[in-house]
C-alpha positions, -999 to +999 in steps of 0.1 A: +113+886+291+140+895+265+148+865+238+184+855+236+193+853+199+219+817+199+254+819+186+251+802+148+289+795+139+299+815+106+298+783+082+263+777+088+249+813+076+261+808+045+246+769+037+241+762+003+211+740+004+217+712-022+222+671-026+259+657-013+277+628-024+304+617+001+330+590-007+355+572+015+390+582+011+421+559-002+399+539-026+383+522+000+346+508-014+335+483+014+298+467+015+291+488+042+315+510+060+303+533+095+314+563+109+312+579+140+283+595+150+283+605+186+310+614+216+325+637+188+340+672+199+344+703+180+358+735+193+337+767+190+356+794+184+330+820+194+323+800+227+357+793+235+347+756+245+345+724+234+313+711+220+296+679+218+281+663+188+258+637+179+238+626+144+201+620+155+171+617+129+149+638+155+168+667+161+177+704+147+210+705+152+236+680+152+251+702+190+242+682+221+238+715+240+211+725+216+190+696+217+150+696+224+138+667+243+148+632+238+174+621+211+170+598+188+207+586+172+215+573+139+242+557+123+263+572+094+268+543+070+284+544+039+272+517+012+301+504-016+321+535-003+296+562-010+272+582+008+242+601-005+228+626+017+196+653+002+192+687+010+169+680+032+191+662+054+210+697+065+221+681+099+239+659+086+255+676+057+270+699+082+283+676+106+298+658+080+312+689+063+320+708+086+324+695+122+332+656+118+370+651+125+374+622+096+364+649+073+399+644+047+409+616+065+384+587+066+360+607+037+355+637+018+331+658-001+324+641-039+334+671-063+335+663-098+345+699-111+379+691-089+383+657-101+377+671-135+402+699-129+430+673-116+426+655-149+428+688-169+459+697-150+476+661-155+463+663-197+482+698-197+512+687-178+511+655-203+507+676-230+539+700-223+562+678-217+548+658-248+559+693-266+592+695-254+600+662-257+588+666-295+606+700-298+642+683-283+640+651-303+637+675-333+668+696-320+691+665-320+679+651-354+692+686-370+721+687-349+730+643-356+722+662-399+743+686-397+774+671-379+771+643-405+771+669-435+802+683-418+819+649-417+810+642-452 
């Protein structure tokens, strides 16, 4: 009897094991804030059909389809808008990452080299027109000097 190998969608070969901070989007930072965590559907491109997920603490996979005896579901809760989630919670890292459809809307992926970058960008674009401004004021005080020597 020949073993079928199953289809792993493209983003999951190339996990990067490793801890994930996720925050709720629009400032929100509530006691306690849930997500959904079952009756969510994600196309599969590779399958051409729709497929059902759910969050359980007992499974390998977050697919319905996939699952291995009973199911045990969980909640996704966030606590004063954050969520910490280890590496060794891979399920639920890629559910959230890359299958959940409040992924950008509801939460996102903490990144601090991006929020870093942001602030690097707005200190630069400060910074320029800081310049400019400088550089202009300069060009009318010689101007206003040397329209008054001309008067004089």
């Amino acid at each position: 009897m020949k073993k079928t190998k199953e289809a792993v969608p493209t983003a999951t070969k190339n996990w990067e094991l490793k801890d994930r901070t996720y925050t709720l989007t629009g400032h929100k930072t509530p006691l306690s804030y849930t997500i959904k965590s079952r009756n969510i559907f994600w196309f599969d491109p590779e399958k051409k059909m729709q497929r059902e997920l759910k969050y359980t603490t007992n499974q390998q996979t977050a697919f319905v389809d996939e699952f291995k005896g009973e199911a045990r579901l969980a909640h996704i809760t966030f606590e004063d808008g954050v969520l910490n989630v280890p590496k060794e919670n891979v399920v639920l890292q890629q559910l959230l990452s890359l299958y959940h459809p409040s992924n950008g809307s509801e939460y996102m992926e903490f990144n601090p080299f991006k929020k870093q970058l942001m602030r690097l960008k707005w200190l630069n674009w400060k910074y320029k027109h800081w310049m400019e401004l400088k550089i202009w004021t300069l060009i009318k005080s010689r101007l206003y000097l040397e329209l008054s020597k001309e008067v004089l």
